[in-house]
N, C-alpha and C positions, 0 to 999 in steps of 0.2 A: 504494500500500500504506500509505502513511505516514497517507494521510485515511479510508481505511476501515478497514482492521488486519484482514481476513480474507482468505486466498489465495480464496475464491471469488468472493465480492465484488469482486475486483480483475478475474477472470475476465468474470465478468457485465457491468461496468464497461467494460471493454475492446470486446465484442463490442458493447454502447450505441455507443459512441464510432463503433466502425466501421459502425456501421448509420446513425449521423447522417452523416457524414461522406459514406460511401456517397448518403445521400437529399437531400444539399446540393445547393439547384438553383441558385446562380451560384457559376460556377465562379471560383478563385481569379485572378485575371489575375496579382499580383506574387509567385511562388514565394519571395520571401525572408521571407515573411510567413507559411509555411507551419505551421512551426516554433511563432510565440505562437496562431495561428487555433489548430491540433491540442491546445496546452497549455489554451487557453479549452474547447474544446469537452471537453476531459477534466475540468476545475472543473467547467464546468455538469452532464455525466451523473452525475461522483458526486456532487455536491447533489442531484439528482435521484432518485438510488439510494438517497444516506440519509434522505432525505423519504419516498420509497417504502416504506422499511423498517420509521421509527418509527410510519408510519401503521398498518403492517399489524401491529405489537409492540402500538400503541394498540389495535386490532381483537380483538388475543389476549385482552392483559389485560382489554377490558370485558368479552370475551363469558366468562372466566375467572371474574371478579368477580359475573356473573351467576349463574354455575352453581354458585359458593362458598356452601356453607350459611349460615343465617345465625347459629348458635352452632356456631360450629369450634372453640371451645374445649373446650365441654362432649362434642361429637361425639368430641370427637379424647382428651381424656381422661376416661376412666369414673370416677374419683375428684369432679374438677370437675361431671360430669352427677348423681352422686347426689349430692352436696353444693347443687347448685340445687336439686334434685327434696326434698330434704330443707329447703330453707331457705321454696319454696313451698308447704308442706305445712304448716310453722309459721305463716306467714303466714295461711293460710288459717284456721287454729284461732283464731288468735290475732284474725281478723277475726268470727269466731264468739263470740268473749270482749266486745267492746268493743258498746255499745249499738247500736242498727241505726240511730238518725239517725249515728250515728260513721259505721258502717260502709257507710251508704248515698254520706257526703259520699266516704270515700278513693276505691271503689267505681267512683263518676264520673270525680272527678279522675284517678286514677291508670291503671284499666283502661279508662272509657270515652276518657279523655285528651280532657273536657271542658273548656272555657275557665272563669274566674272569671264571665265573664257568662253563659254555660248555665249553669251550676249555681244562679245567681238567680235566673233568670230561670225552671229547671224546681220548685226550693223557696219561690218569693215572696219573697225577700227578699234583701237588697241585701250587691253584691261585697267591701264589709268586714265584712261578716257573714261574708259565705262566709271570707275569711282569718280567720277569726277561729274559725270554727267548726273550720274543716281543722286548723289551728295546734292545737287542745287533740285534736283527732281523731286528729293526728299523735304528739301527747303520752301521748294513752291509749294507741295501739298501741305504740308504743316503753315503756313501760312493760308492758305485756301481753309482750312480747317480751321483754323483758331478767328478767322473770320466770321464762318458758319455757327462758329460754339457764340462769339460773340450775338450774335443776330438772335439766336433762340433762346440766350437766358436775356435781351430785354426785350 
């Protein structure tokens, strides 16, 4: 009880023990030895029970983690869902505001989740180019934005 801390566990444990014990094929010759043999063979099943256990807790939690949405926050509060739905909605205006080479470079980067060398390599021109261009691209949408925040809180 003390290595596992569940009365069933202890149960299940138990009936291990007696089934290895049971399936032992040399039989003990020095009975005074009975006593650490039985205390060994009860270490090993419950190691083996709580191996058994955390494996099938690991099985729960990935296949859990699988089936887990992937915005549980927004899912889970309506507040946080239209405050997203409202924050890509500006986004989207605000990518309609800023010139379309701007909005072609974020476009890539951010939805395609293109490297600095795609994005040279699909425009002709070279990877500090592209930081260079993203950087004021990034500058003009944040300023389009802090526009927009301005306009809807007065």
């Amino acid at each position: 009880m003390a290595r596992l801390g569940e009365r069933q566990a202890v149960d299940e444990v138990m009936q291990e023990i007696a089934l290895a014990a049971v399936a032992q094929r040399a039989p003990l010759e020095d009975p005074t030895k009975v006593a650490p043999w039985l205390y060994r063979l009860a270490v090993v099943q419950t190691l083996l029970y709580r191996r058994k256990r955390g494996r099938g807790r690991k099985l729960v939690d990935r296949y859990a983690e699988r089936l887990r949405p992937t915005d549980t926050d927004e899912q889970a509060d309506p507040l946080a869902w239209l405050l997203a739905d409202e924050r890509r909605r500006l986004v989207r205006e605000a990518l309609g505001q800023v010139p379309v080479r701007d909005a072609e470079i974020l476009l890539l980067k951010y939805s395609e989740n293109w490297s600095y060398r795609e994005i040279a390599s699909r425009l002709g021109i070279g990877e500090s180019a592209v930081e260079a261009r993203l950087h004021r691209a990034r500058a003009k949408l944040r300023g389009v934005l802090q526009g927009t925040a301005a306009e809807v809180t007065t």
